[in-house]
Backbone as JSON, one array per atom type, in Angstrom:
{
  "sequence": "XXXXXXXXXXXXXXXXXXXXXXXXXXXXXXXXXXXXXXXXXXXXXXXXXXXXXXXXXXXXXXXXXXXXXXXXXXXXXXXXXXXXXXXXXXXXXXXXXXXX",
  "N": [[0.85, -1.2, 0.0], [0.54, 2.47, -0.92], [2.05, 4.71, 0.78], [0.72, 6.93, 1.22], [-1.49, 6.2, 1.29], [-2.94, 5.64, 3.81], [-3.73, 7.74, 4.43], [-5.61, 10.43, 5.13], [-7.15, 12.98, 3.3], [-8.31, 15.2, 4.11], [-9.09, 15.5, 7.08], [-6.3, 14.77, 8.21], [-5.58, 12.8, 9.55], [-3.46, 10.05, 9.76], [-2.66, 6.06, 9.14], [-5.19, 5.42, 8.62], [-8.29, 3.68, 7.05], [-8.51, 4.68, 3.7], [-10.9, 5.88, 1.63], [-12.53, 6.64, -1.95], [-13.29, 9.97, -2.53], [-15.31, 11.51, -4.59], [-14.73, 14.79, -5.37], [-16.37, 16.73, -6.97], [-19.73, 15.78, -7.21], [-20.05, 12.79, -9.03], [-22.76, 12.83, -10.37], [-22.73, 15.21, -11.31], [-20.63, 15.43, -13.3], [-18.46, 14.79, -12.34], [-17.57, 12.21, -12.93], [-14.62, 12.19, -14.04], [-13.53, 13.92, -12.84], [-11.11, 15.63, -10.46], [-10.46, 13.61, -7.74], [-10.41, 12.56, -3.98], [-8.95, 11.09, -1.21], [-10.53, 10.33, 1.51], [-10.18, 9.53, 4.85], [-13.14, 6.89, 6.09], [-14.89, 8.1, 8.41], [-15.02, 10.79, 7.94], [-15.25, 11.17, 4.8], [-18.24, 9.94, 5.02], [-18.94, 11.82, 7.13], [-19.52, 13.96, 5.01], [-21.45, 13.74, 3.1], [-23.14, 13.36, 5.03], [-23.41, 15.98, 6.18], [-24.24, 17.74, 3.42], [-26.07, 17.93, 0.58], [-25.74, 16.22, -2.66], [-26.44, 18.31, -4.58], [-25.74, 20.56, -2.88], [-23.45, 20.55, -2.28], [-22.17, 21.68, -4.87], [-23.65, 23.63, -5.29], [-22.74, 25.39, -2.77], [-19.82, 25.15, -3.77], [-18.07, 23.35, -2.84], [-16.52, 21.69, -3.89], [-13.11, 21.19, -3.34], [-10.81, 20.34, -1.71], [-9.61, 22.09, 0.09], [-11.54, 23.84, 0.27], [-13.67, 22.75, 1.81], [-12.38, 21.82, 4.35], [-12.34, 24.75, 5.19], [-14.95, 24.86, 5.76], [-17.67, 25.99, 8.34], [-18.87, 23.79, 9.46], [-17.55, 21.53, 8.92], [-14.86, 22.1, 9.97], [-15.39, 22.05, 12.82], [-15.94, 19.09, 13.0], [-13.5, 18.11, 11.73], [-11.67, 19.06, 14.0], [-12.6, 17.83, 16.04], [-12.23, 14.84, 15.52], [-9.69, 14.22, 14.35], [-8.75, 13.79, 16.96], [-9.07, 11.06, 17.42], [-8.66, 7.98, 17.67], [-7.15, 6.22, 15.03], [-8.39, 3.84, 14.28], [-10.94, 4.0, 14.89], [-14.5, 4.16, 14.15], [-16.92, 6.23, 14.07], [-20.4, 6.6, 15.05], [-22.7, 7.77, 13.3], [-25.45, 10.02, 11.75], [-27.46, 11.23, 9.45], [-28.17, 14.74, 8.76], [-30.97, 16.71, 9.61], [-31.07, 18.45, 7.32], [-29.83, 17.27, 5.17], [-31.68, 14.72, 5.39], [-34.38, 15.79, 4.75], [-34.04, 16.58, 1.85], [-33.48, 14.58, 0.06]],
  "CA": [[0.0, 0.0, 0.0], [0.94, 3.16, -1.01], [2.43, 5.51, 2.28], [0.04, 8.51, 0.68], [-3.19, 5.9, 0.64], [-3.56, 5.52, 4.61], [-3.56, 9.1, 4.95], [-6.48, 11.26, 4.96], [-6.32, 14.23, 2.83], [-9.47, 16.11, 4.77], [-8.53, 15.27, 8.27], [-4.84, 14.76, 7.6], [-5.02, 11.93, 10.12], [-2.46, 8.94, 9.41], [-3.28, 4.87, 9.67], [-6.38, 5.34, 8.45], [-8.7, 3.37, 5.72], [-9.3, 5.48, 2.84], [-11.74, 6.01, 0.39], [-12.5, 7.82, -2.75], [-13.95, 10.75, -2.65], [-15.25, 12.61, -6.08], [-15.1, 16.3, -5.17], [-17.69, 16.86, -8.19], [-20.1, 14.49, -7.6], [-20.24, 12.33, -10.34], [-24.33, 13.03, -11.21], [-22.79, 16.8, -11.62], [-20.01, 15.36, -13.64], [-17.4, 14.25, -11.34], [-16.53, 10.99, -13.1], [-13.27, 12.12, -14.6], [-12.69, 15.28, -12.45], [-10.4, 15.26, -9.55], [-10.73, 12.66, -6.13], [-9.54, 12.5, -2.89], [-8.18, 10.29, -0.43], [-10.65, 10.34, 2.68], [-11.11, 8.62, 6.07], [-14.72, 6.8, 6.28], [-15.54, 9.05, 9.22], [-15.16, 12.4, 7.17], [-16.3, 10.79, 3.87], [-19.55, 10.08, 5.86], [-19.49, 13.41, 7.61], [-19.61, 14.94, 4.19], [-22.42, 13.15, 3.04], [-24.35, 13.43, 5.78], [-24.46, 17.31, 5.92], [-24.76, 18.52, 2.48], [-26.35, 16.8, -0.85], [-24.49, 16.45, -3.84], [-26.77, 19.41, -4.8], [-25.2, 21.39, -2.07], [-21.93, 20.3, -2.4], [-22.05, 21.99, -5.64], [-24.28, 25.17, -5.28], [-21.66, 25.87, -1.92], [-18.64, 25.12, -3.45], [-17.35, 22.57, -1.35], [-15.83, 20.94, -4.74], [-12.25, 21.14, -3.36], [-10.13, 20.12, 0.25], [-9.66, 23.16, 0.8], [-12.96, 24.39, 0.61], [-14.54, 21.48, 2.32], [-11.77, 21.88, 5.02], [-12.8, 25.92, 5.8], [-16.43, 25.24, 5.96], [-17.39, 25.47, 9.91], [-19.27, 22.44, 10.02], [-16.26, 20.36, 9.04], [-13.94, 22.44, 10.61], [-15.74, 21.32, 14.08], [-15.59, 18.0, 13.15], [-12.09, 17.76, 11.87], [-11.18, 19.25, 15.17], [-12.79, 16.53, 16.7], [-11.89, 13.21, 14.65], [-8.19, 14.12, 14.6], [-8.37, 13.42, 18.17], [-9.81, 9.8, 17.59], [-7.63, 6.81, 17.57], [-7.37, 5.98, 13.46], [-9.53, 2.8, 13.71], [-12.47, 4.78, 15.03], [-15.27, 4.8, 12.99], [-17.98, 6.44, 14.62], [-21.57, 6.58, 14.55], [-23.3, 9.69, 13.04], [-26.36, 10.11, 11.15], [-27.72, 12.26, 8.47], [-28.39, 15.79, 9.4], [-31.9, 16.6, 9.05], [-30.89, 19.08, 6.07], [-30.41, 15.9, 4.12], [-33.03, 13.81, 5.29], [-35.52, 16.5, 4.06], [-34.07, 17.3, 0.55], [-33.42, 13.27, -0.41]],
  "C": [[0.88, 1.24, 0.0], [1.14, 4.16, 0.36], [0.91, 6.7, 2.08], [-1.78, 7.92, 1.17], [-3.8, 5.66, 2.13], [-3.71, 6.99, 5.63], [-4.82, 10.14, 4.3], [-5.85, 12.78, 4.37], [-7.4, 15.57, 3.71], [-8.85, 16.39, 6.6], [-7.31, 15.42, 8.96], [-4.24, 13.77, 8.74], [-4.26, 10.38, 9.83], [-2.94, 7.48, 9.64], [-4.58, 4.57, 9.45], [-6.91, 4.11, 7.29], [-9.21, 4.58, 5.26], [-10.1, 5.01, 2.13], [-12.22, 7.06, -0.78], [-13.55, 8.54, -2.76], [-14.46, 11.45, -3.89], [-15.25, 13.74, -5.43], [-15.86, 16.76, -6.03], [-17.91, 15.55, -8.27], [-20.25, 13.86, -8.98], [-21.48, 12.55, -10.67], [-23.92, 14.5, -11.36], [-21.73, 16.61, -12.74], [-18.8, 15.4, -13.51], [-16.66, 13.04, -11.98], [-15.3, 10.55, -13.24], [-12.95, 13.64, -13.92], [-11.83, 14.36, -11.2], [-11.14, 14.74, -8.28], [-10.42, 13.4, -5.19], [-9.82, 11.2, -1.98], [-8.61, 10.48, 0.98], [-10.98, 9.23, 3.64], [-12.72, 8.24, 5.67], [-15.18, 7.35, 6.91], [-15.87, 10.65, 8.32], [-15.5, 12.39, 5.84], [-18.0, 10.81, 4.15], [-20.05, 11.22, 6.19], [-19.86, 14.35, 6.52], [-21.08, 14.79, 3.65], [-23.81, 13.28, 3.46], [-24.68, 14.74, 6.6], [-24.73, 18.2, 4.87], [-25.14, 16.84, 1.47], [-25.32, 17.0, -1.5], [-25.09, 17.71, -4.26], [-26.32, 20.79, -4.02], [-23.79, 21.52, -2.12], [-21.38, 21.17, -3.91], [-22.6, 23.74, -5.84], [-23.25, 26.1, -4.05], [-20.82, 26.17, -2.91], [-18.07, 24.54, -3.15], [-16.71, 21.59, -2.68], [-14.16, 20.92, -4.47], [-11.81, 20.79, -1.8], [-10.37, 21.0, 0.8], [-10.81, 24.19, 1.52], [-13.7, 23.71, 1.15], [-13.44, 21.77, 3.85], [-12.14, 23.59, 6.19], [-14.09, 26.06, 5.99], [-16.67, 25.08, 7.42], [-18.13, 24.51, 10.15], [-18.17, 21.47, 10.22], [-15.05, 20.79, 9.86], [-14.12, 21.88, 12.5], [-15.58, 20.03, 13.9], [-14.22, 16.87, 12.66], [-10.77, 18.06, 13.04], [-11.46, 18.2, 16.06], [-12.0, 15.11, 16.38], [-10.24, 13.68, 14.65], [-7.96, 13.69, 15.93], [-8.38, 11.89, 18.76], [-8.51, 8.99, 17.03], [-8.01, 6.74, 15.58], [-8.24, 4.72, 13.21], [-10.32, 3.24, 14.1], [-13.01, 4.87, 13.98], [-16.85, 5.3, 13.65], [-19.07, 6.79, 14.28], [-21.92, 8.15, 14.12], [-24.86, 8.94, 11.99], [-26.86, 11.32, 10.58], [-28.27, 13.45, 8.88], [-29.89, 16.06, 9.0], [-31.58, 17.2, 7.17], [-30.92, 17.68, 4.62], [-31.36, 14.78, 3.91], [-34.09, 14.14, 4.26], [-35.13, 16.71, 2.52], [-33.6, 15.84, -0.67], [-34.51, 12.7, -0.94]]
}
């Protein structure tokens, strides 16, 4: 395994499992734009407070910009603090319940 692939690029915590992220979802035309390389906790967390329709009308198409938003910023303050096999529970914010 690549050193780069158990390393969160959101979080920037180490030891982790990744997974791919599209930063343009693919139903916006993400298939062949650029990834990333996140934890399942902060993959999830993304998920489960904006749509892909949000994720797109924000902005939030890049690390960086997904990184300065203050929702995630609270919860990448948090989850850095979590052992790297943590995967903890969460559930969908209403915001997405209602617009699914």
């Amino acid at each position: 395994m690549d050193p780069s692939e158990d390393r969160c690029e959101c979080c920037g915590r180490s030891g982790v499992e990744t997974t791919i992220h599209h930063l343009t979802p693919k139903e916006y035309g993400g298939v062949k734009l650029p990834t990333a390389l996140l934890c399942i906790p902060c993959h999830r967390h993304i998920h489960h407070l904006f749509t892909n329709k949000q994720l797109i009308d924000l902005e939030l198409t890049t690390i960086s910009a997904l990184q300065l938003n203050p929702a995630m910023q609270s919860f990448i303050r948090w989850i850095r603090k979590t052992p790297p096999g943590t995967i903890p529970k969460s559930r969908k914010s209403r915001n997405v319940r209602r617009r699914r």
